[in-house]
TORPA-233071 format. One record per residue (C-alpha): residue in three letters; x, y, z. Coordinates in steps of 0.05 Angstrom, whole numbers, padded with zeros to 5 digits, always signed. Layout:
# residues N
ALAXYZ ...
END
This chain:
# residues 398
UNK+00630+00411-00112 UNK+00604+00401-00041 UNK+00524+00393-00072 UNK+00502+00383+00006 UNK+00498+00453+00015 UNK+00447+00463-00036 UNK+00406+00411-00009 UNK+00338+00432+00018 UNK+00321+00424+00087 UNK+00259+00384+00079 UNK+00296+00328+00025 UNK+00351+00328+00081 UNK+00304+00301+00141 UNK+00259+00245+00091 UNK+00292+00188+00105 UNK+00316+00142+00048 UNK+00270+00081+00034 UNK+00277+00025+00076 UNK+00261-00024+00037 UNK+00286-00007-00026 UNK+00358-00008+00018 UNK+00333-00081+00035 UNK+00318-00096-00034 UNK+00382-00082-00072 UNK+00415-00130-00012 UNK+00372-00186-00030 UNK+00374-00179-00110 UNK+00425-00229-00108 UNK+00398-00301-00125 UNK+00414-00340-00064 UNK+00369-00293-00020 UNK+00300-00311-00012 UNK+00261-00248-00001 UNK+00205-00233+00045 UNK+00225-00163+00047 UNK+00181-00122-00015 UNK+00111-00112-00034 UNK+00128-00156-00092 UNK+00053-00186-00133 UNK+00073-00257-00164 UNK+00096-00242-00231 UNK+00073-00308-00246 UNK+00004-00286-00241 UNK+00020-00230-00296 UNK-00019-00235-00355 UNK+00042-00222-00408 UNK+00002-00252-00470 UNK-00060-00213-00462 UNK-00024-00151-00454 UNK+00020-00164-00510 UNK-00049-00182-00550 UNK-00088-00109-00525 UNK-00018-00069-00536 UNK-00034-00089-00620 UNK-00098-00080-00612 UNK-00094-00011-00581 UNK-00040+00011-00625 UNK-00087-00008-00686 UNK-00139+00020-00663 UNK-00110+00089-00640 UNK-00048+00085-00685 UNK-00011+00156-00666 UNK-00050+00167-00612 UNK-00020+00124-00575 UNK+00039+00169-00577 UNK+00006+00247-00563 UNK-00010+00286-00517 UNK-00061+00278-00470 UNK-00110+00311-00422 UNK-00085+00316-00344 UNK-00151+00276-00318 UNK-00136+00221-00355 UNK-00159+00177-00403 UNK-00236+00178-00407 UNK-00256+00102-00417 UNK-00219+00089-00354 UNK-00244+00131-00311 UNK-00314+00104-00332 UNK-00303+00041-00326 UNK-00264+00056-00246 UNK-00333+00084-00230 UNK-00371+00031-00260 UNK-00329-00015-00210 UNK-00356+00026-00155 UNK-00414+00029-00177 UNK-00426-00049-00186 UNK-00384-00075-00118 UNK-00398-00018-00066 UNK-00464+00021-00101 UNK-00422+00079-00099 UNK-00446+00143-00141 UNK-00384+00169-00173 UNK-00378+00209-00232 UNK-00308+00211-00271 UNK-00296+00277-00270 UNK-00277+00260-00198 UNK-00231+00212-00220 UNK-00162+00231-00228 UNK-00108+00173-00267 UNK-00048+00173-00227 UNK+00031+00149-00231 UNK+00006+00097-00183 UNK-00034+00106-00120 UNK+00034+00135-00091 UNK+00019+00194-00137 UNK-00044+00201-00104 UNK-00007+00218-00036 UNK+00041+00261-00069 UNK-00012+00314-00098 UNK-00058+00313-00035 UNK+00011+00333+00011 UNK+00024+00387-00046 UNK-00051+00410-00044 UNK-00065+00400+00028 UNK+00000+00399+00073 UNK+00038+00463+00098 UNK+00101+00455+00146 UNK+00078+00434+00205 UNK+00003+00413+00187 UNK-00005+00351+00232 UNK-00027+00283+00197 UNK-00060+00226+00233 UNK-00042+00152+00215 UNK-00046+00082+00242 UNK+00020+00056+00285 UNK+00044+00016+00245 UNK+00036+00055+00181 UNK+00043+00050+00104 UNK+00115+00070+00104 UNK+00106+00105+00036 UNK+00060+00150+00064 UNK+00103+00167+00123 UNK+00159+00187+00070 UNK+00120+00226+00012 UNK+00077+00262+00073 UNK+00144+00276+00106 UNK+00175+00313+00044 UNK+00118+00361+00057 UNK+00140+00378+00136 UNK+00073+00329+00164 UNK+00074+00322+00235 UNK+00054+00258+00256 UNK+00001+00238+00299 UNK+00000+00161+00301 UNK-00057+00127+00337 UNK-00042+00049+00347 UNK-00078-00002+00311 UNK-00125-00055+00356 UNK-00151-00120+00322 UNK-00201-00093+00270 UNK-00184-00021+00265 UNK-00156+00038+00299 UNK-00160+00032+00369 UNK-00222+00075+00383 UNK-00211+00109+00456 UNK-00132+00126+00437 UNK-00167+00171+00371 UNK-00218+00204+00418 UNK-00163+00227+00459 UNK-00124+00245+00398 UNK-00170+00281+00364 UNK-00183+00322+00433 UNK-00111+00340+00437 UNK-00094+00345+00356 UNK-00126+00384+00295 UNK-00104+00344+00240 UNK-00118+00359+00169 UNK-00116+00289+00142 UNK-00133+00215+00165 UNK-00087+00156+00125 UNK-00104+00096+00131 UNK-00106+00030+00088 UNK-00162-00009+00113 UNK-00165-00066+00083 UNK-00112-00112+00096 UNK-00070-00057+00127 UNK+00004-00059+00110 UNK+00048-00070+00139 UNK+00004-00108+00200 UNK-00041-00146+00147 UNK-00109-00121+00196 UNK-00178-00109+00160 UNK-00225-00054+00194 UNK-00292-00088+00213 UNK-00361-00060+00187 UNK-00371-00030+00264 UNK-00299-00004+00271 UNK-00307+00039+00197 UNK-00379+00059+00233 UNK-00345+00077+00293 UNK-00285+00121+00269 UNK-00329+00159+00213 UNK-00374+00174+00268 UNK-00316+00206+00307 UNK-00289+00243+00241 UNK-00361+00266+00221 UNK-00361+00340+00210 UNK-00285+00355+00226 UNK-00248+00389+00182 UNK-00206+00333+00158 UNK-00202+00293+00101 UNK-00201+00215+00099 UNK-00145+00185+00050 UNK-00167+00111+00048 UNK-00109+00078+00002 UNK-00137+00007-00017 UNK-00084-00027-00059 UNK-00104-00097-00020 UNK-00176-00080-00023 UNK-00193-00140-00077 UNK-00152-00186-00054 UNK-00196-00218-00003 UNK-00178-00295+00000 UNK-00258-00298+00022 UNK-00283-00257-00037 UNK-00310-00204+00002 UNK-00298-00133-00012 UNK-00270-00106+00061 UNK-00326-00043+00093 UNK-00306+00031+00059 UNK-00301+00105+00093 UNK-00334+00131+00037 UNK-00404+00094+00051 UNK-00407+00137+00108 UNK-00367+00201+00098 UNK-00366+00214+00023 UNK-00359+00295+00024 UNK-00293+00277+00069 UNK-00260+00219+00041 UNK-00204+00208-00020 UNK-00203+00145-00042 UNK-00130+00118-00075 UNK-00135+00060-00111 UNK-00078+00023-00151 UNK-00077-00031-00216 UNK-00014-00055-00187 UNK-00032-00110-00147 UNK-00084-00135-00192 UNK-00058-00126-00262 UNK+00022-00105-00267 UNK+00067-00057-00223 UNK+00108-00034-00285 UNK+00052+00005-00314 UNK+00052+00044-00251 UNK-00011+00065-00261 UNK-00072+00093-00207 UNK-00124+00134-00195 UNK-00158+00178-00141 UNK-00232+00191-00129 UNK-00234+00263-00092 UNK-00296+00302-00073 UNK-00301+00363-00132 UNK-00278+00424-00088 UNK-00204+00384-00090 UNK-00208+00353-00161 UNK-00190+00434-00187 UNK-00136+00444-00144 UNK-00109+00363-00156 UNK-00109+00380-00218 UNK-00071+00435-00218 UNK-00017+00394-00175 UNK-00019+00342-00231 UNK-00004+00386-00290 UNK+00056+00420-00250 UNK+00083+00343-00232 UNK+00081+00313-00308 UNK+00036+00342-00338 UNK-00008+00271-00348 UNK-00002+00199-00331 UNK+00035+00164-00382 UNK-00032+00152-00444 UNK+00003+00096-00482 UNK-00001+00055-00414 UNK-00079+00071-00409 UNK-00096+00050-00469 UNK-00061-00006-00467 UNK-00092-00031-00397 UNK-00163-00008-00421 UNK-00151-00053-00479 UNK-00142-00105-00435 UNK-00197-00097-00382 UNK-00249-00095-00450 UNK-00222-00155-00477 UNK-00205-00198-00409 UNK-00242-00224-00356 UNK-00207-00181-00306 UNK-00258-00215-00247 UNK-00232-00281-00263 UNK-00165-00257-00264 UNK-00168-00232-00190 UNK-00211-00292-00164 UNK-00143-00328-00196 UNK-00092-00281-00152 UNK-00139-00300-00094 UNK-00133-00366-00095 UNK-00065-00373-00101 UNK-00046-00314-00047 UNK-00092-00355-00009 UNK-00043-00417-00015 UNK+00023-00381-00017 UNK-00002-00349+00057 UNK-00028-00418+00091 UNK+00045-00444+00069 UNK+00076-00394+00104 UNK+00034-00387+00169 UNK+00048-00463+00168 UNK+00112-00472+00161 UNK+00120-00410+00215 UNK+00081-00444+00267 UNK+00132-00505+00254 UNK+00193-00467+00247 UNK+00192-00411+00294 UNK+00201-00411+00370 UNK+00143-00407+00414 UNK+00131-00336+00442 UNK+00132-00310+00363 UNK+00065-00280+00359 UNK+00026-00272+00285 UNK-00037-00278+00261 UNK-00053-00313+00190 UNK-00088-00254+00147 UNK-00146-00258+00125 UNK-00127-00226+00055 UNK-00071-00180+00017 UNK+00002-00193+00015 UNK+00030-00190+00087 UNK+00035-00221+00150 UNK+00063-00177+00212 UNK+00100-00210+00264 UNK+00122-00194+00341 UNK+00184-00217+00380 UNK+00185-00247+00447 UNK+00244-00237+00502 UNK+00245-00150+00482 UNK+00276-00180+00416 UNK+00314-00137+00360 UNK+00287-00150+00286 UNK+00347-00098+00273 UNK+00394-00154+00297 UNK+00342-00212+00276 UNK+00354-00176+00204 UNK+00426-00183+00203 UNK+00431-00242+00220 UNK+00381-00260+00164 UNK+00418-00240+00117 UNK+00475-00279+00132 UNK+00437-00332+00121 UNK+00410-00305+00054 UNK+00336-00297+00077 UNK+00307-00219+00074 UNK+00249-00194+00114 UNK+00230-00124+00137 UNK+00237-00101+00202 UNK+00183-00056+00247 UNK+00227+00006+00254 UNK+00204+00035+00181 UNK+00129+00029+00201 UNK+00126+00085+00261 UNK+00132+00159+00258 UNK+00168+00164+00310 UNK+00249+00160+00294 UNK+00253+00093+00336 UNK+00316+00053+00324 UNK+00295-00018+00338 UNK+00227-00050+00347 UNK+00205-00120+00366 UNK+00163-00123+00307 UNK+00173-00149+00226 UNK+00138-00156+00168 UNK+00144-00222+00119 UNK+00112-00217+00040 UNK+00087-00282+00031 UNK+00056-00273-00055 UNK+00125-00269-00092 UNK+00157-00332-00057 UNK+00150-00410-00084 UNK+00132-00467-00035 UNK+00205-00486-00036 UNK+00229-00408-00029 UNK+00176-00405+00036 UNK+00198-00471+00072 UNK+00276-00452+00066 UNK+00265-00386+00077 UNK+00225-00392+00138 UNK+00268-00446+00167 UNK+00324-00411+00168 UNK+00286-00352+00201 UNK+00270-00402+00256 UNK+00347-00420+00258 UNK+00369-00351+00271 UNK+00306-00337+00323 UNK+00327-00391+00354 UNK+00406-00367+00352 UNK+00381-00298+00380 UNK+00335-00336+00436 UNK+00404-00370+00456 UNK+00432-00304+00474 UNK+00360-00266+00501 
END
Protein backbone atom coordinates (compact mmCIF):
# COMPACT_ATOMS: atom_id res chain seq x y z
CA UNK A 1 0.00 0.00 0.00
CA UNK A 2 1.48 3.31 -1.19
CA UNK A 3 0.69 5.02 2.69
CA UNK A 4 2.25 8.44 1.14
CA UNK A 5 -0.89 9.34 -0.22
CA UNK A 6 -2.62 9.46 2.98
CA UNK A 7 -0.07 11.50 4.45
CA UNK A 8 -1.12 14.98 5.58
CA UNK A 9 0.27 17.91 4.10
CA UNK A 10 1.49 19.58 7.17
CA UNK A 11 3.49 16.03 8.57
CA UNK A 12 4.85 16.05 4.92
CA UNK A 13 6.72 19.60 5.09
CA UNK A 14 8.13 19.10 9.21
CA UNK A 15 11.29 18.06 8.61
CA UNK A 16 12.66 14.93 10.39
CA UNK A 17 14.89 15.71 13.50
CA UNK A 18 18.27 16.56 12.90
CA UNK A 19 19.76 15.44 15.55
CA UNK A 20 18.08 12.48 16.38
CA UNK A 21 19.46 11.47 12.52
CA UNK A 22 22.95 12.49 14.09
CA UNK A 23 22.38 10.50 17.05
CA UNK A 24 21.62 7.03 15.83
CA UNK A 25 25.12 7.62 13.61
CA UNK A 26 27.07 8.16 16.66
CA UNK A 27 25.41 5.34 18.99
CA UNK A 28 28.19 3.29 18.03
CA UNK A 29 31.04 3.21 20.78
CA UNK A 30 33.97 4.53 18.93
CA UNK A 31 32.16 7.93 18.27
CA UNK A 32 32.56 10.54 20.74
CA UNK A 33 29.54 12.69 20.61
CA UNK A 34 29.13 16.39 20.81
CA UNK A 35 26.09 16.16 18.87
CA UNK A 36 22.82 15.86 21.64
CA UNK A 37 21.46 17.70 24.50
CA UNK A 38 22.64 14.80 26.50
CA UNK A 39 22.76 15.83 30.88
CA UNK A 40 25.71 13.59 32.42
CA UNK A 41 24.10 10.54 33.51
CA UNK A 42 26.72 10.42 35.96
CA UNK A 43 25.23 13.17 37.79
CA UNK A 44 21.81 11.04 37.97
CA UNK A 45 20.75 10.33 41.29
CA UNK A 46 19.76 6.43 40.66
CA UNK A 47 19.82 5.45 44.54
CA UNK A 48 17.65 8.19 45.73
CA UNK A 49 15.18 7.59 43.15
CA UNK A 50 15.21 4.01 43.68
CA UNK A 51 14.81 4.94 47.64
CA UNK A 52 11.50 7.63 46.89
CA UNK A 53 10.04 5.06 44.15
CA UNK A 54 9.46 2.59 47.72
CA UNK A 55 8.66 5.17 49.52
CA UNK A 56 5.98 6.56 47.17
CA UNK A 57 4.69 3.24 46.33
CA UNK A 58 4.15 2.66 50.23
CA UNK A 59 2.86 5.47 50.78
CA UNK A 60 0.24 5.69 47.87
CA UNK A 61 0.17 1.90 47.25
CA UNK A 62 -2.51 1.71 44.11
CA UNK A 63 -2.43 5.04 43.58
CA UNK A 64 0.41 5.03 42.09
CA UNK A 65 -1.25 3.13 39.33
CA UNK A 66 -4.87 5.30 38.67
CA UNK A 67 -6.07 7.71 37.07
CA UNK A 68 -5.29 11.11 37.51
CA UNK A 69 -6.44 14.69 37.07
CA UNK A 70 -5.16 16.57 33.65
CA UNK A 71 -3.42 19.52 35.80
CA UNK A 72 -1.35 17.39 37.43
CA UNK A 73 -0.29 16.23 40.52
CA UNK A 74 -1.01 18.84 43.26
CA UNK A 75 2.16 18.70 45.61
CA UNK A 76 4.15 19.49 42.52
CA UNK A 77 2.67 22.17 41.28
CA UNK A 78 3.02 23.71 44.84
CA UNK A 79 6.14 23.11 45.37
CA UNK A 80 7.07 24.65 41.23
CA UNK A 81 5.50 27.81 42.59
CA UNK A 82 7.16 27.77 45.79
CA UNK A 83 10.49 27.76 43.57
CA UNK A 84 9.27 30.85 42.05
CA UNK A 85 8.28 32.16 44.69
CA UNK A 86 11.66 31.78 46.73
CA UNK A 87 14.35 32.51 43.56
CA UNK A 88 12.45 35.16 41.40
CA UNK A 89 9.51 36.50 44.12
CA UNK A 90 7.21 35.46 41.62
CA UNK A 91 3.32 35.27 42.65
CA UNK A 92 2.09 32.13 41.09
CA UNK A 93 -0.70 30.13 42.04
CA UNK A 94 -0.87 26.29 40.87
CA UNK A 95 -3.81 26.36 39.26
CA UNK A 96 -1.67 28.09 36.62
CA UNK A 97 0.52 25.38 36.57
CA UNK A 98 0.07 22.79 34.12
CA UNK A 99 2.57 19.14 34.46
CA UNK A 100 3.71 18.42 31.15
CA UNK A 101 5.39 15.31 28.97
CA UNK A 102 8.40 17.55 29.20
CA UNK A 103 8.73 21.23 28.43
CA UNK A 104 8.39 20.01 24.67
CA UNK A 105 4.76 19.32 25.62
CA UNK A 106 4.51 22.74 26.62
CA UNK A 107 5.15 23.89 22.90
CA UNK A 108 2.98 21.36 21.54
CA UNK A 109 -0.40 22.52 23.35
CA UNK A 110 0.32 26.35 22.96
CA UNK A 111 0.70 25.64 18.77
CA UNK A 112 -2.62 23.53 19.19
CA UNK A 113 -4.26 26.42 21.34
CA UNK A 114 -2.72 29.33 19.66
CA UNK A 115 -1.42 28.63 16.04
CA UNK A 116 -3.65 28.54 12.80
CA UNK A 117 -1.96 27.94 9.27
CA UNK A 118 -0.20 30.68 8.51
CA UNK A 119 -0.10 32.57 12.05
CA UNK A 120 3.45 34.02 11.97
CA UNK A 121 5.84 33.16 15.05
CA UNK A 122 8.80 35.20 16.00
CA UNK A 123 12.10 33.47 17.23
CA UNK A 124 15.75 34.11 17.76
CA UNK A 125 18.22 33.08 14.56
CA UNK A 126 19.61 30.59 15.71
CA UNK A 127 16.66 28.91 17.33
CA UNK A 128 15.68 25.97 19.62
CA UNK A 129 15.35 23.53 16.78
CA UNK A 130 12.50 21.69 18.68
CA UNK A 131 10.51 24.57 18.59
CA UNK A 132 11.06 25.25 14.94
CA UNK A 133 9.67 21.54 14.34
CA UNK A 134 6.61 21.14 16.82
CA UNK A 135 5.61 25.03 15.75
CA UNK A 136 6.02 23.88 12.18
CA UNK A 137 3.53 20.91 12.42
CA UNK A 138 1.07 23.62 13.14
CA UNK A 139 1.75 25.74 9.55
CA UNK A 140 3.94 28.77 11.82
CA UNK A 141 5.46 31.15 9.64
CA UNK A 142 8.65 32.16 10.83
CA UNK A 143 9.85 35.44 11.62
CA UNK A 144 13.45 35.03 12.90
CA UNK A 145 15.16 38.07 14.34
CA UNK A 146 19.10 37.39 14.84
CA UNK A 147 20.59 37.10 18.12
CA UNK A 148 23.38 40.00 19.24
CA UNK A 149 25.66 39.32 22.34
CA UNK A 150 23.14 39.46 25.25
CA UNK A 151 19.81 39.13 23.58
CA UNK A 152 17.88 39.69 20.49
CA UNK A 153 19.31 42.24 18.52
CA UNK A 154 17.00 45.17 19.47
CA UNK A 155 16.75 47.55 16.15
CA UNK A 156 16.27 44.21 13.75
CA UNK A 157 12.84 43.41 16.28
CA UNK A 158 11.68 47.08 15.96
CA UNK A 159 11.73 46.73 12.38
CA UNK A 160 10.19 43.32 12.63
CA UNK A 161 7.55 44.00 14.69
CA UNK A 162 6.69 47.10 12.25
CA UNK A 163 6.53 44.84 9.33
CA UNK A 164 5.06 41.45 11.20
CA UNK A 165 2.00 40.71 13.58
CA UNK A 166 3.10 37.74 15.27
CA UNK A 167 1.09 35.87 17.75
CA UNK A 168 3.94 34.41 19.76
CA UNK A 169 7.62 35.35 20.92
CA UNK A 170 10.08 31.96 21.62
CA UNK A 171 12.80 32.36 23.05
CA UNK A 172 15.14 30.55 25.62
CA UNK A 173 16.92 33.13 27.41
CA UNK A 174 19.03 31.80 29.49
CA UNK A 175 21.82 30.10 28.07
CA UNK A 176 20.11 30.05 24.65
CA UNK A 177 20.50 26.85 22.69
CA UNK A 178 21.89 26.25 20.44
CA UNK A 179 24.30 29.63 20.67
CA UNK A 180 24.82 29.18 24.56
CA UNK A 181 23.91 33.43 24.90
CA UNK A 182 22.22 34.70 28.22
CA UNK A 183 19.86 37.86 27.83
CA UNK A 184 21.20 40.69 30.09
CA UNK A 185 18.94 42.40 32.81
CA UNK A 186 18.70 45.61 30.21
CA UNK A 187 18.20 43.49 27.06
CA UNK A 188 14.90 41.46 28.93
CA UNK A 189 14.02 45.42 29.91
CA UNK A 190 14.45 46.43 26.54
CA UNK A 191 12.47 43.76 24.46
CA UNK A 192 9.42 43.58 27.10
CA UNK A 193 9.30 47.15 26.63
CA UNK A 194 8.93 46.67 22.83
CA UNK A 195 6.32 43.70 23.37
CA UNK A 196 4.32 45.66 26.09
CA UNK A 197 0.71 45.76 25.12
CA UNK A 198 0.89 43.72 21.75
CA UNK A 199 -1.09 41.09 21.29
CA UNK A 200 1.42 38.41 21.58
CA UNK A 201 2.35 36.04 23.94
CA UNK A 202 5.94 35.46 25.34
CA UNK A 203 7.00 31.58 25.50
CA UNK A 204 10.20 31.82 27.60
CA UNK A 205 11.44 27.95 27.64
CA UNK A 206 14.22 27.82 30.46
CA UNK A 207 15.53 24.26 30.51
CA UNK A 208 19.25 25.89 31.16
CA UNK A 209 17.83 28.42 33.47
CA UNK A 210 19.57 26.76 36.84
CA UNK A 211 22.44 25.86 35.47
CA UNK A 212 24.44 28.93 35.93
CA UNK A 213 28.19 27.94 36.54
CA UNK A 214 28.03 31.49 38.66
CA UNK A 215 24.96 30.58 40.66
CA UNK A 216 22.95 33.23 39.44
CA UNK A 217 19.50 32.77 38.25
CA UNK A 218 19.69 34.51 34.51
CA UNK A 219 16.86 38.00 34.29
CA UNK A 220 12.99 36.57 33.40
CA UNK A 221 10.15 38.08 30.89
CA UNK A 222 7.78 37.46 33.35
CA UNK A 223 9.16 40.17 35.93
CA UNK A 224 8.09 42.55 33.50
CA UNK A 225 5.26 41.19 31.33
CA UNK A 226 3.41 38.64 33.46
CA UNK A 227 -0.27 38.93 31.77
CA UNK A 228 1.83 38.04 28.41
CA UNK A 229 4.33 35.54 29.13
CA UNK A 230 4.28 31.37 29.32
CA UNK A 231 6.85 30.14 31.12
CA UNK A 232 8.14 26.26 30.07
CA UNK A 233 10.21 24.80 32.40
CA UNK A 234 11.72 21.17 32.39
CA UNK A 235 13.15 18.54 35.33
CA UNK A 236 15.25 17.12 32.67
CA UNK A 237 18.32 18.81 32.97
CA UNK A 238 18.30 18.92 36.61
CA UNK A 239 16.95 15.65 37.80
CA UNK A 240 16.55 12.77 34.83
CA UNK A 241 15.38 13.01 31.04
CA UNK A 242 13.64 9.58 31.22
CA UNK A 243 10.87 10.77 33.39
CA UNK A 244 10.09 13.23 30.70
CA UNK A 245 8.47 15.24 32.85
CA UNK A 246 7.58 19.44 32.75
CA UNK A 247 5.45 21.98 33.40
CA UNK A 248 4.03 25.35 32.11
CA UNK A 249 3.06 28.44 34.06
CA UNK A 250 0.28 30.25 31.70
CA UNK A 251 -1.71 33.38 32.56
CA UNK A 252 -5.57 31.87 33.53
CA UNK A 253 -7.47 32.95 30.30
CA UNK A 254 -5.05 30.06 28.51
CA UNK A 255 -4.84 27.51 31.44
CA UNK A 256 -8.87 26.50 30.26
CA UNK A 257 -8.18 26.13 26.83
CA UNK A 258 -4.40 24.25 27.70
CA UNK A 259 -6.23 22.19 29.37
CA UNK A 260 -8.49 21.21 27.11
CA UNK A 261 -5.46 20.53 24.60
CA UNK A 262 -3.97 18.32 27.35
CA UNK A 263 -6.89 16.02 27.92
CA UNK A 264 -7.28 15.49 24.00
CA UNK A 265 -3.23 14.70 23.85
CA UNK A 266 -3.09 11.91 26.83
CA UNK A 267 -5.31 12.68 28.85
CA UNK A 268 -2.53 13.43 31.90
CA UNK A 269 1.13 13.32 32.41
CA UNK A 270 2.24 10.05 33.38
CA UNK A 271 1.20 10.16 37.87
CA UNK A 272 3.46 7.28 38.83
CA UNK A 273 6.46 9.51 37.52
CA UNK A 274 5.18 12.49 39.78
CA UNK A 275 4.98 10.90 42.63
CA UNK A 276 7.94 9.37 42.33
CA UNK A 277 10.00 12.76 41.62
CA UNK A 278 7.95 14.57 44.40
CA UNK A 279 9.18 11.84 46.63
CA UNK A 280 12.41 12.72 45.84
CA UNK A 281 12.46 16.56 45.92
CA UNK A 282 10.84 16.04 49.83
CA UNK A 283 13.41 13.74 50.78
CA UNK A 284 16.63 15.28 48.78
CA UNK A 285 18.46 18.23 48.84
CA UNK A 286 17.58 19.04 45.31
CA UNK A 287 19.74 22.66 45.75
CA UNK A 288 22.76 20.77 46.50
CA UNK A 289 22.12 18.52 43.81
CA UNK A 290 22.17 21.36 41.11
CA UNK A 291 25.04 23.39 42.84
CA UNK A 292 26.76 19.66 42.13
CA UNK A 293 25.69 19.71 38.16
CA UNK A 294 27.17 23.23 38.28
CA UNK A 295 30.29 22.57 39.23
CA UNK A 296 31.04 19.92 37.23
CA UNK A 297 29.34 21.52 33.79
CA UNK A 298 31.51 24.17 34.90
CA UNK A 299 34.69 21.87 34.50
CA UNK A 300 33.52 19.70 31.63
CA UNK A 301 33.04 23.35 29.60
CA UNK A 302 36.62 24.99 30.61
CA UNK A 303 38.06 21.50 29.25
CA UNK A 304 36.55 21.95 26.19
CA UNK A 305 37.01 25.75 25.47
CA UNK A 306 40.60 24.74 26.33
CA UNK A 307 41.43 22.17 24.50
CA UNK A 308 39.52 24.15 21.44
CA UNK A 309 41.64 27.13 21.73
CA UNK A 310 44.69 24.50 21.41
CA UNK A 311 43.28 22.33 18.88
CA UNK A 312 41.45 24.37 16.48
CA UNK A 313 42.81 26.70 13.74
CA UNK A 314 42.89 30.28 14.28
CA UNK A 315 39.92 32.15 12.57
CA UNK A 316 37.41 29.53 14.57
CA UNK A 317 35.42 31.95 16.49
CA UNK A 318 33.51 30.78 20.05
CA UNK A 319 32.88 32.14 23.11
CA UNK A 320 33.18 30.02 26.52
CA UNK A 321 29.44 30.14 28.05
CA UNK A 322 28.83 31.38 30.83
CA UNK A 323 26.30 28.46 31.85
CA UNK A 324 23.98 25.49 30.30
CA UNK A 325 25.17 22.75 28.09
CA UNK A 326 26.45 24.27 24.78
CA UNK A 327 28.96 26.08 23.14
CA UNK A 328 28.15 27.56 19.47
CA UNK A 329 30.90 27.87 17.09
CA UNK A 330 31.58 29.87 13.60
CA UNK A 331 33.84 28.88 10.61
CA UNK A 332 36.31 30.99 8.98
CA UNK A 333 37.24 30.88 5.04
CA UNK A 334 32.90 30.71 4.13
CA UNK A 335 33.41 27.10 5.65
CA UNK A 336 30.80 24.09 5.39
CA UNK A 337 29.94 22.40 8.91
CA UNK A 338 27.80 20.16 6.34
CA UNK A 339 31.21 19.00 4.95
CA UNK A 340 33.11 19.70 8.41
CA UNK A 341 30.33 16.99 9.65
CA UNK A 342 31.25 14.41 7.33
CA UNK A 343 34.31 14.43 7.65
CA UNK A 344 33.78 14.12 11.46
CA UNK A 345 32.39 11.32 11.34
CA UNK A 346 34.89 9.55 9.54
CA UNK A 347 36.88 10.18 12.15
CA UNK A 348 34.27 8.97 14.74
CA UNK A 349 33.70 12.47 16.41
CA UNK A 350 29.77 13.86 16.17
CA UNK A 351 28.81 17.46 16.47
CA UNK A 352 25.82 19.41 15.16
CA UNK A 353 25.89 21.55 12.45
CA UNK A 354 24.11 25.29 12.10
CA UNK A 355 21.71 24.38 9.30
CA UNK A 356 18.98 22.84 11.88
CA UNK A 357 18.93 26.16 13.97
CA UNK A 358 17.31 28.69 11.15
CA UNK A 359 13.89 28.88 9.78
CA UNK A 360 14.81 29.46 6.79
CA UNK A 361 15.39 26.01 4.59
CA UNK A 362 19.22 26.87 4.28
CA UNK A 363 21.37 23.97 3.17
CA UNK A 364 24.74 24.77 4.68
CA UNK A 365 25.84 27.29 7.29
CA UNK A 366 29.22 28.27 8.69
CA UNK A 367 28.08 27.65 12.05
CA UNK A 368 27.97 24.32 14.73
CA UNK A 369 27.07 23.51 17.92
CA UNK A 370 29.38 21.17 20.37
CA UNK A 371 27.56 19.58 23.91
CA UNK A 372 30.26 19.72 26.19
CA UNK A 373 28.14 17.92 29.85
CA UNK A 374 27.90 14.20 28.57
CA UNK A 375 31.67 13.89 27.44
CA UNK A 376 34.75 12.69 29.92
CA UNK A 377 38.08 14.66 29.97
CA UNK A 378 39.53 11.93 27.79
CA UNK A 379 36.23 11.82 25.37
CA UNK A 380 36.76 15.96 25.12
CA UNK A 381 40.58 16.06 24.36
CA UNK A 382 40.22 13.21 21.50
CA UNK A 383 37.26 14.38 20.38
CA UNK A 384 38.24 17.90 19.95
CA UNK A 385 41.54 17.04 18.49
CA UNK A 386 40.43 15.32 15.95
CA UNK A 387 37.91 18.18 15.15
CA UNK A 388 41.03 20.36 14.81
CA UNK A 389 42.51 17.59 12.39
CA UNK A 390 39.71 17.71 10.05
CA UNK A 391 39.40 21.83 10.30
CA UNK A 392 42.59 21.81 9.57
CA UNK A 393 42.10 19.10 6.50
CA UNK A 394 39.15 21.41 5.27
CA UNK A 395 41.50 24.73 5.70
CA UNK A 396 43.95 22.77 3.30
CA UNK A 397 41.39 22.82 0.60
CA UNK A 398 39.51 26.57 1.54
Amino acid sequence: MNYSSLFSETIQNVPRSFIREILKTAITPEVISFAGGLPNPDLFPVEAFRKATEVAIGRHGAAMFQYSNSEGLLPLREWICEQYRINDGFDIHPHQVLITNGSQQGLDLLAKVLINKGDEVMIEEPGYLGAIQSLAVAGARWVPVPLADDGIDLHILSEKLQAHRPKIFYTVPAFQNPSGICYSHEAVRAVAGQLEGRSMVIVEDTPYRELSFKGELPPSFYKYLPGQTVLLGSFSKTTVPGLRLGWMVAPEAMMDRLVVAKQAADLHTDIFSQRVLMQYLTDNDHGAHIRRIREVYARQCEKMVTMMQRHLPDGVQFKAPQGGMFIWAQLPCGGSSMALFHRAISQNVAFVPGVPFYTDGRSDSHTFRLNFTCSNDREIEQGIERLGRCLADGQASC
